[in-house]
C-alpha positions, 0 to 999 in steps of 0.5 A: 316427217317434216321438221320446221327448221326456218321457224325455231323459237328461243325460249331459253339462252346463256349469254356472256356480256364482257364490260368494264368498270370506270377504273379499268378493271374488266369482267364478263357477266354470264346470264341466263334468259328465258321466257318465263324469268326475263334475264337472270344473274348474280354476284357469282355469275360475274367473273373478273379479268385480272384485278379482281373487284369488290363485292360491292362493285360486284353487286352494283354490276349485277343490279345496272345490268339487271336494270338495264336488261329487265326495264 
């Protein structure tokens, strides 16, 4: 049996980004990639630490890292 364990190919992956919005408030975007789909993520994958922010600046989030991500 042989296993090609020096040539793996991703095809799928979960990443958390950790940011911060101009007025100090902190969060962790956790978003999904694959080959198919480019990078994935919305409102309810955006977790805040501590003060929580607004819908709004939720989704602004998602769209800059979504735009960031995807070109």
């Amino acid at each position: 049996m042989f296993i090609d364990y020096e040539s793996p190919k991703t095809t799928s992956k979960t990443v958390w980004f950790n940011g911060e919005t101009e007025d100090g408030k902190k969060f962790t975007i956790v978003s999904n990639w694959d080959e198919w789909d480019d990078w994935t993520a919305n409102s309810s994958d955006l977790m805040w630490d501590g003060e929580e922010g607004t819908e709004e600046e939720s989704q602004e989030i998602i769209h800059e890292f979504l735009n960031e991500m995807n070109g």
